[in-house]
C-alpha positions as CSV (number, residue, x, y, z in Angstrom):
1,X,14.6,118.3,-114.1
2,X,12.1,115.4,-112.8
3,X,9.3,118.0,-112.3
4,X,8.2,116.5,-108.9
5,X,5.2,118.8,-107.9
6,X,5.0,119.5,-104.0
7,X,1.2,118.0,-104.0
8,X,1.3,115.1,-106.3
9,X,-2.3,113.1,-107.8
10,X,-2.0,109.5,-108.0
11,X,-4.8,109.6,-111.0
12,X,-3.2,107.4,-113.6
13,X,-4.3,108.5,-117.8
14,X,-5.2,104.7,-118.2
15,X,-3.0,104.6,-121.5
16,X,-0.1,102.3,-121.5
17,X,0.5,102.5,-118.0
18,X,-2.5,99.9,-117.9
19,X,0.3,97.4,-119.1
20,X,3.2,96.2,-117.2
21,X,5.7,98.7,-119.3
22,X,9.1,99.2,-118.3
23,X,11.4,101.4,-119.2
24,X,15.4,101.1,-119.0
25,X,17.5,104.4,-117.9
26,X,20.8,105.4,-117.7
27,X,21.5,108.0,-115.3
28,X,25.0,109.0,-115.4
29,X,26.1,105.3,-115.9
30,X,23.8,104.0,-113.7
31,X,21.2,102.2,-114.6
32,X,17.9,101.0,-114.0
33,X,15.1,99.7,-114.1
34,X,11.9,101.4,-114.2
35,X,7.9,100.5,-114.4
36,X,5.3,102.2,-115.8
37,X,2.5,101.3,-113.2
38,X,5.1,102.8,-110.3
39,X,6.1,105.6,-112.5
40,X,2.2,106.8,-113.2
41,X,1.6,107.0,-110.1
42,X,2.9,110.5,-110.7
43,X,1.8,111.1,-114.2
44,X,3.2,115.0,-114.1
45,X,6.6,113.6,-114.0
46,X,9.2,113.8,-116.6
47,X,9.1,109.9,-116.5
48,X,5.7,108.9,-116.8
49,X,5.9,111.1,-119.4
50,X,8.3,109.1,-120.4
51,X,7.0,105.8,-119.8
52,X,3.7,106.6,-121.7
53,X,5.3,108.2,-124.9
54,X,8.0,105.3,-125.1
55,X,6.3,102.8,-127.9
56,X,4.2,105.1,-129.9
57,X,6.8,108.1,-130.4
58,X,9.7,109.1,-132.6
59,X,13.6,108.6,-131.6
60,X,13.2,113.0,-132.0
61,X,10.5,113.0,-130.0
62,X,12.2,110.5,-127.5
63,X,15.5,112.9,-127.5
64,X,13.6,115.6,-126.4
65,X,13.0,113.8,-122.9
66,X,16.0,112.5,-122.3
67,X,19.7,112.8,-123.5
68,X,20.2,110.6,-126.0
69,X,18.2,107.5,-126.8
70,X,19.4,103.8,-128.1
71,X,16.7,102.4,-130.4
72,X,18.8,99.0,-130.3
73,X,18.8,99.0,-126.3
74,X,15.7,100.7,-126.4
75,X,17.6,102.9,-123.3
76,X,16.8,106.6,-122.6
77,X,20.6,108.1,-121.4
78,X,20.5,110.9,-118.9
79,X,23.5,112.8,-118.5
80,X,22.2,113.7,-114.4
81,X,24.2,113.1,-111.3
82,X,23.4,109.7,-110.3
83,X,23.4,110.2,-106.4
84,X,20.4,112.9,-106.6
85,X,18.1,110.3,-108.6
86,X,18.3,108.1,-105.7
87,X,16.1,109.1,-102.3
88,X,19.0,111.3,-100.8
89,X,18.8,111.4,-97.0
90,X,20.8,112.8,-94.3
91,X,21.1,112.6,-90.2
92,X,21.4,115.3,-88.0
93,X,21.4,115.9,-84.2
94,X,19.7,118.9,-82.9
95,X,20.8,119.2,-79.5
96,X,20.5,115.9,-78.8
97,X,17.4,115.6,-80.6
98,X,18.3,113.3,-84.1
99,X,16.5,113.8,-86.9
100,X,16.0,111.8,-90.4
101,X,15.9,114.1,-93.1
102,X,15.3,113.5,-97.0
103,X,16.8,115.5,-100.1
104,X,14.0,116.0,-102.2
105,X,12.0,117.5,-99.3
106,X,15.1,120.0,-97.9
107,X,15.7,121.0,-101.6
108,X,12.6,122.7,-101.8
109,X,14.4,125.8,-100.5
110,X,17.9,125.7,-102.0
111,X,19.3,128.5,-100.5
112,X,18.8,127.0,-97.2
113,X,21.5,125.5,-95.1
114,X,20.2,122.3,-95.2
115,X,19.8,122.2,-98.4
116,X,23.4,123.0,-99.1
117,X,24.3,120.1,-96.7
118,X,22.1,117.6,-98.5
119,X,23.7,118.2,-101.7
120,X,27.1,118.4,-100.3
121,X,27.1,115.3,-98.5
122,X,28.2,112.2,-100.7
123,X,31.5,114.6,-102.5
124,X,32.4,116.9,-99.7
125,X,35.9,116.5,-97.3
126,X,35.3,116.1,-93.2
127,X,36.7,119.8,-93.5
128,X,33.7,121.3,-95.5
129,X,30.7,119.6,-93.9
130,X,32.4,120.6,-90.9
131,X,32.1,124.4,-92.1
132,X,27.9,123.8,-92.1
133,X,27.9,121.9,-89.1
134,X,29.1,122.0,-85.8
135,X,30.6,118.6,-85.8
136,X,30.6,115.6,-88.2
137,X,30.4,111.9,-87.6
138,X,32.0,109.8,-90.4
139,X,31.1,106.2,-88.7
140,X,27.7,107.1,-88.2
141,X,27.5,109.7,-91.1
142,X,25.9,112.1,-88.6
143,X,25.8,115.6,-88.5
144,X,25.4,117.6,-85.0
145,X,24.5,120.9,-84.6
146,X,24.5,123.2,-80.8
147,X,21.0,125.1,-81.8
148,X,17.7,125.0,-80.0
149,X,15.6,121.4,-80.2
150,X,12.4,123.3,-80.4
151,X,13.1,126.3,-82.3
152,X,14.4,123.6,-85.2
153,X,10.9,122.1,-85.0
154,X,9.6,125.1,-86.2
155,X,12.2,125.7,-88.8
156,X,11.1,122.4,-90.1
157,X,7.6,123.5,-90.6
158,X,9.2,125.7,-93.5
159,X,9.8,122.6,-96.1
160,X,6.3,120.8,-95.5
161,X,3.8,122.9,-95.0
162,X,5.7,126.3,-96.9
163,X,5.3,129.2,-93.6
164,X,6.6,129.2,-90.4
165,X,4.7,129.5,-86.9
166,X,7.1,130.1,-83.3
167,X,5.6,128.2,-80.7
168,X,5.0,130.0,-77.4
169,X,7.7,130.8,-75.1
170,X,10.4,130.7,-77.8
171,X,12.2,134.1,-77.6
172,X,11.1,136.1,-80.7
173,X,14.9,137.8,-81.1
174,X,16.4,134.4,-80.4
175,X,14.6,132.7,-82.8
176,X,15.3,135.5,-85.6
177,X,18.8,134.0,-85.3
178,X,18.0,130.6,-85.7
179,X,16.4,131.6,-88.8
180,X,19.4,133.4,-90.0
181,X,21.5,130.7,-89.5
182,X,19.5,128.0,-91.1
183,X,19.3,130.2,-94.2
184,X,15.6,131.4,-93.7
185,X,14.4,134.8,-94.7
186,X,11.9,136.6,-91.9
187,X,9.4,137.0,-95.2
188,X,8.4,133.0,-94.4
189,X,6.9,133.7,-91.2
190,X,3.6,133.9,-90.6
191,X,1.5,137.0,-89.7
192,X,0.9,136.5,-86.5
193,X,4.6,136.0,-86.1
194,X,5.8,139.1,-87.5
195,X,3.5,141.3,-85.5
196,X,4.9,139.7,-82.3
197,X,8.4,140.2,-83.8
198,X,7.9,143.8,-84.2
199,X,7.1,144.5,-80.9
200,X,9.4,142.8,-79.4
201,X,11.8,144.6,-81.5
202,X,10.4,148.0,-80.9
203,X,10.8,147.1,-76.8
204,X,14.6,146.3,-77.1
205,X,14.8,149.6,-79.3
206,X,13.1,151.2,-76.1
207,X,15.7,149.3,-73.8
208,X,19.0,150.1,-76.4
209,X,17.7,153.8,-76.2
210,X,17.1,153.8,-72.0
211,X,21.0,151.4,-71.2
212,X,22.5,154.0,-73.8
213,X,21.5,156.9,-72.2
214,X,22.7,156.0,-68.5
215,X,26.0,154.9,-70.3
216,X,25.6,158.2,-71.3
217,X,25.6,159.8,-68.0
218,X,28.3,157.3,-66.8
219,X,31.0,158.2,-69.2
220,X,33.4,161.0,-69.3
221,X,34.7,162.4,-72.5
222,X,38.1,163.9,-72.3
223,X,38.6,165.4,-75.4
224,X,34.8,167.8,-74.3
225,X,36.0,171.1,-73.5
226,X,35.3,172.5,-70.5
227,X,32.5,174.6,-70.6
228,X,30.8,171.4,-72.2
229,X,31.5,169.6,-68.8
230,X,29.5,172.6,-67.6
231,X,27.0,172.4,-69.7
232,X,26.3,168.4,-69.2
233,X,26.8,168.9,-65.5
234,X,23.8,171.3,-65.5
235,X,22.0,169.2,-67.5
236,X,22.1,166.1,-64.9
237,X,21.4,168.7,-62.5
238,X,18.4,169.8,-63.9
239,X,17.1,167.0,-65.8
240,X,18.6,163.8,-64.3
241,X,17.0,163.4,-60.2
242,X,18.6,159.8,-60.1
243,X,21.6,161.1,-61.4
244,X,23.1,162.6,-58.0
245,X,21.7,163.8,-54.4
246,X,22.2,167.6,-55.3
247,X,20.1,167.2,-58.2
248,X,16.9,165.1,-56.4
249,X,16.9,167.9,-54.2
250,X,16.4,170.3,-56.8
251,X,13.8,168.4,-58.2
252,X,12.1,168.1,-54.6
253,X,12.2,172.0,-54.7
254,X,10.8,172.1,-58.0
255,X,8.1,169.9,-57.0
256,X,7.2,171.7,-53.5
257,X,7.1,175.4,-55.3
258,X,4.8,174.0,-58.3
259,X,2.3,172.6,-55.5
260,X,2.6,175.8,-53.3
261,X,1.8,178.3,-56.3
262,X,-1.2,175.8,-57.0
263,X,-1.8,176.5,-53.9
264,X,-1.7,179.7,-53.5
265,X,-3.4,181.1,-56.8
266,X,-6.6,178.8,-55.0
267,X,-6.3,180.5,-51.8
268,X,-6.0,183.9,-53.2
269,X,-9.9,183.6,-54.8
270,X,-11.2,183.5,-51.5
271,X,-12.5,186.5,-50.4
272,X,-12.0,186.7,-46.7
273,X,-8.1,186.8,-47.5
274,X,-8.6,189.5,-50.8
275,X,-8.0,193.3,-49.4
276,X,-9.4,196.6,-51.8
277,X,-6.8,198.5,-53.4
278,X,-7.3,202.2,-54.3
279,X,-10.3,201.9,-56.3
280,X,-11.9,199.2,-54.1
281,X,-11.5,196.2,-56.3
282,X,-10.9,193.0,-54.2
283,X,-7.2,192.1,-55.4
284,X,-5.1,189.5,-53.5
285,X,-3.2,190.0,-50.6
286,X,-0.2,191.2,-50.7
287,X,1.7,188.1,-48.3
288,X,0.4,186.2,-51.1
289,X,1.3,188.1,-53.8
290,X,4.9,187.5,-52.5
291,X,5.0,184.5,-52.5
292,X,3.7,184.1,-55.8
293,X,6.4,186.2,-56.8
294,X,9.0,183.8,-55.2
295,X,7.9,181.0,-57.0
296,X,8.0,182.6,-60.3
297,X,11.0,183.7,-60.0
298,X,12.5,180.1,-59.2
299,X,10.2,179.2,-62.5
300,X,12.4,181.6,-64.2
301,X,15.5,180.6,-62.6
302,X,14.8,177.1,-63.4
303,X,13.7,177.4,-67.5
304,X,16.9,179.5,-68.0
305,X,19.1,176.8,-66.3
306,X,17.6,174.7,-68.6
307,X,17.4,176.4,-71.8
308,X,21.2,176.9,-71.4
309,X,22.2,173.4,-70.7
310,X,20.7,172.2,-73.7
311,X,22.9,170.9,-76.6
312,X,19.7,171.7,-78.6
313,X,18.2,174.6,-77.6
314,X,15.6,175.2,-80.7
315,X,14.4,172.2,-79.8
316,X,14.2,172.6,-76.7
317,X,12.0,175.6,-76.9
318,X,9.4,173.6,-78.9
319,X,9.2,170.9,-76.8
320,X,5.4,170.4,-75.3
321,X,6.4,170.4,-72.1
322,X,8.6,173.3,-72.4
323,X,6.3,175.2,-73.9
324,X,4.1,175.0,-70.5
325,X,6.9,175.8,-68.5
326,X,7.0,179.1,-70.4
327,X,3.3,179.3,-70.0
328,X,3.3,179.1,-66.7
329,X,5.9,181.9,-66.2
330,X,4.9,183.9,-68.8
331,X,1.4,185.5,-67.9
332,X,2.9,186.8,-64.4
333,X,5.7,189.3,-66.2
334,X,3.3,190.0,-68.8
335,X,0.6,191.6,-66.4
336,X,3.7,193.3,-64.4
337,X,4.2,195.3,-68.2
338,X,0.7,195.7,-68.5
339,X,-0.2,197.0,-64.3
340,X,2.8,199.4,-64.8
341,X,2.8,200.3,-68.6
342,X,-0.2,199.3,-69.9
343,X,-2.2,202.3,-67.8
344,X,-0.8,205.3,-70.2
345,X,-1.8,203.1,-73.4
346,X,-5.1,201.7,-72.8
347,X,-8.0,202.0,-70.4
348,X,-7.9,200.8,-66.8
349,X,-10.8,198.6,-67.9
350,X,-9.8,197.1,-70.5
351,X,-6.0,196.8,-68.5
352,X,-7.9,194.4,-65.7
353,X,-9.7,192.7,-68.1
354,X,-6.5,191.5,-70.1
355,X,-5.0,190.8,-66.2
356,X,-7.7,188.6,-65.0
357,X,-7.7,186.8,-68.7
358,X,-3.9,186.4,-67.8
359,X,-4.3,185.2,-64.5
360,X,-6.2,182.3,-65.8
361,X,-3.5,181.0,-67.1
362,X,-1.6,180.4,-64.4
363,X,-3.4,177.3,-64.3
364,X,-1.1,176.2,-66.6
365,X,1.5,175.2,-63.6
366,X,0.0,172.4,-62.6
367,X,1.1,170.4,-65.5
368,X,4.4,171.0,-64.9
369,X,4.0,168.2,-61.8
370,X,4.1,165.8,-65.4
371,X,7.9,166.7,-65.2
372,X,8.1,165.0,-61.9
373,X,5.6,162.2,-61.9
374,X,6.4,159.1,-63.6
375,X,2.1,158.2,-63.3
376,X,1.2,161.5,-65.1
377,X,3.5,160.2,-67.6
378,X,2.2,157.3,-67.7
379,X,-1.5,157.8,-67.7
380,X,-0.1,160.6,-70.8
381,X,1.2,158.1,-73.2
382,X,-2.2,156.1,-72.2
383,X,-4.2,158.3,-73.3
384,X,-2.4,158.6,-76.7
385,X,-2.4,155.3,-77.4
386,X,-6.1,155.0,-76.9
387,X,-7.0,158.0,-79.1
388,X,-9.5,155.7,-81.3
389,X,-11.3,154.5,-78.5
390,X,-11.7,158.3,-77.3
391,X,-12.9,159.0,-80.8
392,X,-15.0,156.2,-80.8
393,X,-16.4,157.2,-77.1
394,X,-16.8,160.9,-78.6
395,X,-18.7,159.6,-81.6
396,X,-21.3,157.7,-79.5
397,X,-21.9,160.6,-77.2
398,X,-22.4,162.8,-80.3
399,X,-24.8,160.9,-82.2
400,X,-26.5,159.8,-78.9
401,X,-26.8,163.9,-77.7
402,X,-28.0,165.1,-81.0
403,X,-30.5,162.3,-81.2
404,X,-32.3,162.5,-78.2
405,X,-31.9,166.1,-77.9
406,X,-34.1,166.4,-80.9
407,X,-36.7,164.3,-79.8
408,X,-37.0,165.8,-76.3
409,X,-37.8,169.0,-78.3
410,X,-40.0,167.4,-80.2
411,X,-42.0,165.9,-77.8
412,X,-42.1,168.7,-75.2
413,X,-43.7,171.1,-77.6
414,X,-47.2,169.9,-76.8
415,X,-46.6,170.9,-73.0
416,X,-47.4,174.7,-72.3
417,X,-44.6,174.9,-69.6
418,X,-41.6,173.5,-71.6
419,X,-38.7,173.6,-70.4
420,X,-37.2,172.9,-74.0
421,X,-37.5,175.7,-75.7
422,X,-34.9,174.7,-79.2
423,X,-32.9,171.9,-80.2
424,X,-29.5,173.9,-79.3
425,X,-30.9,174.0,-75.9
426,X,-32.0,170.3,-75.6
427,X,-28.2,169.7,-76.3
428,X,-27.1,170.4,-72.6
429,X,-30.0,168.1,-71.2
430,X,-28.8,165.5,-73.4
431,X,-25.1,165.6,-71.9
432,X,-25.9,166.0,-68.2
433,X,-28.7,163.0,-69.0
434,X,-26.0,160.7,-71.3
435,X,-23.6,161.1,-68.5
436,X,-26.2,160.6,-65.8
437,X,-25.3,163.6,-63.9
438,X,-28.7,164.8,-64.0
439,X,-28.8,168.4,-62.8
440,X,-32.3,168.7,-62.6
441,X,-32.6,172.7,-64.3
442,X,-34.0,171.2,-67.3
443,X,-36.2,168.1,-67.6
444,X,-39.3,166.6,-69.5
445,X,-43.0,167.0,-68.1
446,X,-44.6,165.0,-70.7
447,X,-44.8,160.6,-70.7
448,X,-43.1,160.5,-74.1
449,X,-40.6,163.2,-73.0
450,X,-39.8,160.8,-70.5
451,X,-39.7,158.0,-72.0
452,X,-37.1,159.5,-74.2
453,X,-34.7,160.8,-71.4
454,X,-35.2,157.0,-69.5
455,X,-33.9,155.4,-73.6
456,X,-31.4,158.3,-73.2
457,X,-29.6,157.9,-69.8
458,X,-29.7,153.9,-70.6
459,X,-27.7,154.3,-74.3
460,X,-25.3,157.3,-72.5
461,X,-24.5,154.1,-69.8
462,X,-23.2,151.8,-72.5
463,X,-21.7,154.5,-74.9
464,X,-19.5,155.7,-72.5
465,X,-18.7,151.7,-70.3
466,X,-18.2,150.3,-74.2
467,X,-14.9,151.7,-74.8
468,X,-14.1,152.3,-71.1
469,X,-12.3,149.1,-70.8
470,X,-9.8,149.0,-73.9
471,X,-9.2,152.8,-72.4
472,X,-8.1,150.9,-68.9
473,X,-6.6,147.8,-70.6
474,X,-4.3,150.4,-72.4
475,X,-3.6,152.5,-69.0
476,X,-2.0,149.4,-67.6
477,X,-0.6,147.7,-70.7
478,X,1.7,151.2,-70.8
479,X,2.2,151.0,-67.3
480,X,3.9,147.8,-67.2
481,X,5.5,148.4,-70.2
482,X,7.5,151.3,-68.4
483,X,8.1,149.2,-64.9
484,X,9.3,145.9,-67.5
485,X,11.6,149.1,-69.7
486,X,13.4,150.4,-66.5
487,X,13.7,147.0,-65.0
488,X,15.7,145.7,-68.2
489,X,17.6,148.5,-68.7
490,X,19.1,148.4,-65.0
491,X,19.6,144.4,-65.6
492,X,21.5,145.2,-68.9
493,X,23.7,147.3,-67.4
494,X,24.4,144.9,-64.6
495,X,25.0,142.4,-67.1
496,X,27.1,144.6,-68.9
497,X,29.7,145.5,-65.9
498,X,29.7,141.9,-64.6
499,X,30.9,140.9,-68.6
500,X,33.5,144.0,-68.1
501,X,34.6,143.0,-64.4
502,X,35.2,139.3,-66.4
503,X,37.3,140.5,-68.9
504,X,39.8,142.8,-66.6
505,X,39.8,140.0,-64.1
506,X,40.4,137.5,-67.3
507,X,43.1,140.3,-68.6
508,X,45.1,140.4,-64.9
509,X,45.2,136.6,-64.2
510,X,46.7,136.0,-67.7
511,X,49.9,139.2,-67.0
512,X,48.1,141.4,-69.6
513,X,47.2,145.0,-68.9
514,X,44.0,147.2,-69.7
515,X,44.0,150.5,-70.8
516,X,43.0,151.9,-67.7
517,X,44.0,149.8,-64.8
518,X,42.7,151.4,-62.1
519,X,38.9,152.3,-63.4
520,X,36.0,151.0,-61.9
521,X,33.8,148.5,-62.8
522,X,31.1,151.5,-63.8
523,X,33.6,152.8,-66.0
524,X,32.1,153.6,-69.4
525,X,34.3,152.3,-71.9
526,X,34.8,148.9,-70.1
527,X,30.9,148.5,-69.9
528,X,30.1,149.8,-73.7
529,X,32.7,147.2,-74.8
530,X,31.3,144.3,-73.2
531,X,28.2,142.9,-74.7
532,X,25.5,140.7,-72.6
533,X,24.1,137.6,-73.9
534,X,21.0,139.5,-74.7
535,X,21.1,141.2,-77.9
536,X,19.7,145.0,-78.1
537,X,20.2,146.4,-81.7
538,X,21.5,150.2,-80.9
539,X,24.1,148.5,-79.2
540,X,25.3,146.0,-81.2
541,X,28.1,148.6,-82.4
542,X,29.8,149.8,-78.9
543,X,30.5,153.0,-81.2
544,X,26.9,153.8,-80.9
545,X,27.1,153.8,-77.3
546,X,30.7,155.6,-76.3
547,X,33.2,157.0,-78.2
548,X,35.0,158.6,-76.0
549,X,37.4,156.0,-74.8
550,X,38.6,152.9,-77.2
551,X,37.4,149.7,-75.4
552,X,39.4,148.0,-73.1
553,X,41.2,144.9,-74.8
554,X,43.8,142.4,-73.8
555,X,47.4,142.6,-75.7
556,X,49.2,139.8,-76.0
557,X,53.0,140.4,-73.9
C-alpha cells in the first residue's frame, strides 16, 4: 500500500518539499500529522507522492491516492488498519537470547512465522499467540521460543540481507528444521549451504540404508514361510560374516582357498615342479592339479549356495562381482569339456591353445579377495570417484607420449645407428621415459635427442604427481567416510534399543503391558519403533524398516 522499497534514496525532487508542507491523514480514524520534508525523504513513497501532488492537483487526482479526500479539511482518509501505519514492533526470547524485532522488516516474507506473529499481535487471544510461540508473556508482552540462539541468528539474516548463510558447527539436518518451523523454504539458502546440505543428506541416506539392513537381519517375520527362513538363513551364512560364528568361518575358508588357488596356479609355472605327459609337453603336476580341483569345487559349492539364497536371483547373476566369481570357476570346467571332448572335434593344437588361453583366466580369482576385504573395497569406490583425475592423468601422459615420441624420431634421423626407427616405435620410449622407468633397450645417441628425452622424463614427473594428490585425498576421504558410516550406524542402533529398553521399562513401572513381554532389548519391532533424537530419513516411517511385528505401545488399563 505505502510502497516502502527495501533500499530506499534520501534524494529529495526539490519541488514543494522545499517548503515546510504538511499534510493531514486519517488512517482508520486516526489521525495525523504529516510533513513534507520528513515524508521526502522517501520520495518513492505513496506519501511523498502525496505530499508533493497536494496543492497543485485535482480532488480526482487526490482520490486516486487516498480514499476519499475533504477539500474543506483539506484531509486525505485512508480506510487502512491503523496499528500497521505505526512502527509495529515485537519481543521475543530465543533461548534466553531476547531480541527487538520490527514489523515492517519481518513482513518482508509474509508467509514466515514471524511475520504471522507480528501481525497477529495487537488483536490476537493469550490462546493464539500461544499456538506460534512456545509461551507468552502478557506483563512484559514477550514472546519465548525453545529453538537454537544461533541457528535464529542466521534465520534472521533472511529479512535484511534476502539469503541465508549457516555458520560453522551448526548441524546442517538440525538446522533444516529450524527453517521449517520459522516458515523458511530451503530455496533461500545460499550455495554454499545447499551443497553442504546435500551431502550431509546423502550420508544419513548411507546410515538409514546400513541401521535398516542390520534391523533387517535382527528381526524375524512370522508370517515367512519356511523355506524363506531357509533361504535368509543361507543368505547370512553366505553373505553376512558379522552375522554369526558359523558364517565368519565360512568366510575364513573362502578366503584361505582363494589365496591357496592363487597360490597354486603360480607355483604350477615353475618348471622344476611341471612333469611331461604323453606327448612330452610340460603340464602341471598332478598333486597340484588336485588341489586346484578342490578349490574349484568349493568355488562351485559356494556360487550355487549363493545364487539360491538370493531373493533376486537375475540380479544376482549380473552383479560385477558375481560375474567374477563365475569367471573364476568357469574356465576350469570349460577346459575339462574341451581336454575330454574337444579332441574328436578339433585339432590337438588348436585344443591346447584354447586351454592355455583359458588358463589365463584363472587369474580372475584373485579379485574375489574384494568380497572379503573391506580396503579393496575401499581403495574400489576411490578409484571411481576419482575417474576425472585418472582421465586427466591419462590425457597428460597421451599428449606428453605422442609429443616427444615425435620429436625423438625426428631428431634421431640424422644418426646412422638409430635406435628410432618410426614414430609408433618412439611411442614405447616415450612411456618407459614419462614414467621414468627407463629400460635402457631404446635411447637417443644424438645432443638434441637428448635433450628431448631430459624435457621428456621432467614433464612425465609432473603429469603424473599433478593429479596424484586429489587421487590420494579421495582414497582417504572414502576411507573415512566408511569408518564414520559403520561407526553411526552401530551408535543408532544403540540409541535405538536404549529408546526401546525406556519405553518397556516406562510401560512396566506404570502396570501396562507390551506386546511381547518377554523379548529382548535387540528385538526388532521394539527397536524399529523407537526413534533416536537423530533424524535419518528412511527411517522416519518404522514401516520402512520392519513390518513384521506392529510396534510395541503402551495401553491404557
Amino acid at each position: 500500500m505505502w510502497e516502502f522499497p527495501l533500499t530506499c534514496s534520501s534524494d529529495s525532487n526539490g519541488s514543494e518539499a522545499s517548503e515546510e508542507t504538511e499534510i493531514s491523514v486519517n488512517i482508520g480514524g486516526v489521525k495525523h500529522i504529516l510533513y513534507g520534508d520528513v515524508l521526502n525523504r522517501y520520495p518513492e513513497t505513496r506519501l511523498a507522492e502525496l505530499v508533493n501532488r497536494a496543492t497543485d492537483s485535482t480532488h480526482e487526482d487526490l482520490c486516486a491516492l487516498c480514499d476519499d479526500y475533504d477539500d474543506l479539511k483539506r484531509e486525505f482518509y485512508f480506510d487502512r488498519d491503523p496499528e500497521a501505519s505505526e512502527e509495529t514492533e515485537i519481543s521475543v526470547n530465543i533461548g534466553g537470547v531476547k531480541h527487538i524485532l520490527y514489523g515492517d522488516v519481518l513482513n518482508r516474507y509474509p508467509e514466515t512465522r514471524l511475520a504471522e506473529l507480528v501481525n497477529r499481535a495487537t488483536d490476537s487471544t493469550h490462546e493464539d499467540l500461544c499456538a506460534l510461540c512456545d509461551d507468552y508473556d502478557d506483563l512484559k508482552r514477550e514472546f519465548y521460543f525453545d529453538r537454537d540462539p544461533e541457528a535464529f541468528k542466521c534465520i534472521l539474516e533472511l529479512y535484511y540481507y534476502g539469503e541465508i548463510h549457516m555458520k560453522r558447527g551448526i548441524c546442517p539436518m538440525r538446522f533444516m528444521k529450524e527453517m521449517d518451523y520459522w516458515g523458511i523454504d530451503a530455496e533461500y539458502l545460499d550455495e554454499c549451504c545447499i551443497s553442504s546440505l546435500n551431502e550431509v543428506q546423502t550420508e544419513l541416506a548411507e546410515i538409514a540404508e546400513k541401521v535398516k539392513t542390520i534391523l533387517d537381519d535382527l528381526e524375524d517375520d512370522v508370517r515367512v514361510t519356511r523355506g524363506q527362513k531357509c533361504q535368509a538363513f543361507l543368505w547370512k551364512l553366505m553373505e553376512k560374516p558379522e552375522s554369526s560364528l558359523a558364517s565368519r568361518v565360512i568366510a575364513v575358508v573362502s578366503f584361505a582357498f582363494i589365496l591357496l588357488s592363487s597360490v597354486v596356479m603360480c607355483v604350477g609355472t615353475i618348471p622344476e615342479l611341471q612333469v611331461q605327459d604323453a606327448q612330452g609337453n610340460l603340464v602341471e603336476h598332478p598333486a597340484l592339479e588336485s588341489i586346484e580341483t578342490a578349490c574349484i569345487i568349493w568355488f562351485t559349492l559356494e556360487y550355487i549356495l549363493r545364487f539360491l539364497s538370493s531373493s533376486n536371483q537375475l540380479r544376482f547373476v549380473f552383479s560385477f562381482m558375481n560375474i567374477i566369481d563365475f569367471l573364476a570357476i568357469m574356465p576350469f570346467y570349460v577346459v575339462l569339456i574341451l581336454t575330454h571332448l574337444g579332441t574328436a572335434i578339433m585339432e590337438l593344437a588348436n585344443v591346447q591353445q584354447a586351454v592355455q588361453a583359458l588358463r589365463i583366466m584363472r587369474i580372475a580369482r584373485i579379485f574375489k579377495l574384494a568380497r572379503h576385504s573391506a580396503g579393496l573395497q575401499t581403495l574400489t569406490f576411490a578409484l571411481k570417484s576419482s575417474l576425472k583425475e585418472l582421465g586427466l592423468l591419462l590425457m597428460y601422459m597421451s599428449v606428453g607420449i605422442f609429443l616427444f615420441s615425435a620429436l625423438g624420431y625426428t631428431l634421431e634421423q640424422s644418426h646412422p645407428e638409430t635406435m628410432f626407427t618410426s614414430i609408433p616405435q618412439s611411442f614405447w620410449w616415450a612411456v618407459i621415459t614419462m614414467t621414468t622407468v627407463g629400460y635402457g633397450d631404446i635411447y637417443p645417441k644424438t645432443t638434441l635427442g637428448r635433450c628431448n628425452a631430459a624435457v621428456s622424463f621432467l614433464c612425465g614427473v609432473i603429469a603424473i604427481a599433478l593429479p596424484i594428490h586429489p587421487i590420494i585425498n579421495n582414497f582417504v576421504i572414502v576411507y573415512s567416510k566408511q569408518r564414520v558410516l559403520e561407526t553411526a550406524a552401530k551408535h543408532e542402533i544403540e540409541l535405538m534399543a536404549l529408546r526401546a529398553k525406556e519405553e518397556a521399562q516406562g510401560c512396566m513401572e506404570a502396570g501396562r503391558t507390551a506386546s511381547a513381554g518377554s523379548s529382548s532389548v535387540w528385538d526388532s519391532a521394539a527397536v524399529s519403533a523407537s526413534q533416536s533424537d537423530t533424524y535419518i530419513p528412511l527411517l522416519g516411517d518404522p514401516t520402512n524398516v520392519s513390518k513384521s511385528q506392529p510396534a510395541h505401545k503402551c495401553q491404557n488399563n
